[in-house]
N, C-alpha and C positions, 0 to 999 in steps of 0.2 A: 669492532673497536681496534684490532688488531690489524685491521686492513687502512684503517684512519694511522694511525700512526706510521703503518710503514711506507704511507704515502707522504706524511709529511718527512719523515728521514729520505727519500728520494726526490723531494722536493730541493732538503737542504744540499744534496750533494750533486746534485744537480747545478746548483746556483756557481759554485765554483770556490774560492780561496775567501775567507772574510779580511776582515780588517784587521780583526785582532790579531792575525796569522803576524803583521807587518811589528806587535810588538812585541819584545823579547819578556823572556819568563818575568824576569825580575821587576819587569814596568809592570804586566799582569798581577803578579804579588802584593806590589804595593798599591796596586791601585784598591786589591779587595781589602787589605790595611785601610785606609784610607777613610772606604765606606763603613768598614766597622767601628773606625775613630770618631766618627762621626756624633757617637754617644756622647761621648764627653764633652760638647756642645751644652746639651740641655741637663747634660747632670750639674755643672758649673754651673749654669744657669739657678739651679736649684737651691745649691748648696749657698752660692753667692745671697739669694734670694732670705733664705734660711738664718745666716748672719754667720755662716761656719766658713773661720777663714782657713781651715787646712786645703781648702784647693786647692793647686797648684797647676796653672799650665805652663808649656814650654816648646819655643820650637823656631828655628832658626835665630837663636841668641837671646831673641825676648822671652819673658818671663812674666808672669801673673798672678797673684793669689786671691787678686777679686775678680770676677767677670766684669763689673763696672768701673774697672781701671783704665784708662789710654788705651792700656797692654794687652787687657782683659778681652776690649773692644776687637783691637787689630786682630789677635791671636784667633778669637772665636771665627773673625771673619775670615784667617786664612785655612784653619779648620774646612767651614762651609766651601770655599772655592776650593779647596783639595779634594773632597769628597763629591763637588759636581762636578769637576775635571776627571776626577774617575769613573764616574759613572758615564759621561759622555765618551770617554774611551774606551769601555767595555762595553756599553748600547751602538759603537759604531757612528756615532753621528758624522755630520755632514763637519761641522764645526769643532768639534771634539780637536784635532790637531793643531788649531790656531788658541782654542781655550788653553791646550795643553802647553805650548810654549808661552803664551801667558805667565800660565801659575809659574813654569820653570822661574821665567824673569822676575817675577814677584819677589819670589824666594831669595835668587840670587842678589837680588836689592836689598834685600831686607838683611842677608849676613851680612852683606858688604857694610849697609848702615852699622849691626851692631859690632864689627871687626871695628869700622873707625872711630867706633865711641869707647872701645878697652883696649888700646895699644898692646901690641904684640901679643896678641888673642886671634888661630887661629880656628874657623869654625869648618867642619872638616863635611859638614853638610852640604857644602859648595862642592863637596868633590863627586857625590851622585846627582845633586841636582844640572853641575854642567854634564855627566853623560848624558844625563834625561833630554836635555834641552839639545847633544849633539846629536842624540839618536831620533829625536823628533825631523829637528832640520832632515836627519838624512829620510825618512819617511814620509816626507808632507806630501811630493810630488807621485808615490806613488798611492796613499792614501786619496788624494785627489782626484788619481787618474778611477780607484773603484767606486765611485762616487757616479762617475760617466756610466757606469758598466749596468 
């Protein structure tokens, strides 16, 4: 057993630099956030379900207290795409960096929507979601190029 395993660790180091090497702690960080957020999908779900309006979600300016609100809807759904954008950036995919600037844009859309519906309200979410989405652009090309490899 102990010959199995230290052949697959000479395997891994063998292989060379991974992908995730390409992103910085703090993208890592939030990306396992992200996946553990993930809950609060189907507890909302529940509680919505339940008739108990103490829910509350919240997240780039929109706000919900029922899961089957507009809000409810959107929220839960960017919920889901934050938590498959991370997992596709910690599994390495092939795709993972194009989902990932995606969700950036997403996001960025969506304070901008709700900055233009409460004048002189800034949302300060805008200020890590554009690192994300500068440190992605500067990564894509080399993310791509380990794809070939």
């Amino acid at each position: 057993m102990a010959a199995a395993f230290e052949h697959k660790i000479n395997q891994q180091m063998d292989a060379g630099p991974n992908r995730t090497d390409l992103l910085p702690w703090w993208i890592r960080y939030c990306n396992w956030l992200f996946i553990l957020g993930i809950i609060t999908v189907p507890m909302a779900l529940i509680l919505s379900l339940l008739g108990n309006d103490n829910m509350y979600l919240a997240a780039y300016g929109l706000t919900a207290r029922n899961f089957f609100s507009p809000a409810g809807i959107v929220l839960a759904g960017v919920f889901l795409f934050n938590a498959f954008t991370a997992y596709a950036l910690l599994t390495e995919s092939d795709w993972a960096i194009d989902i990932a600037i995606a969700d950036a844009l997403i996001g960025i859309t969506l304070c901008s929507y709700t900055m233009s519906a409460t004048p002189g309200l800034f949302r300060y979410e805008l200020i890590p979601l554009a690192l994300f989405l500068g440190k992605l652009l500067g990564i894509r090309r080399k993310w791509e190029k380990m794809r070939s490899l």
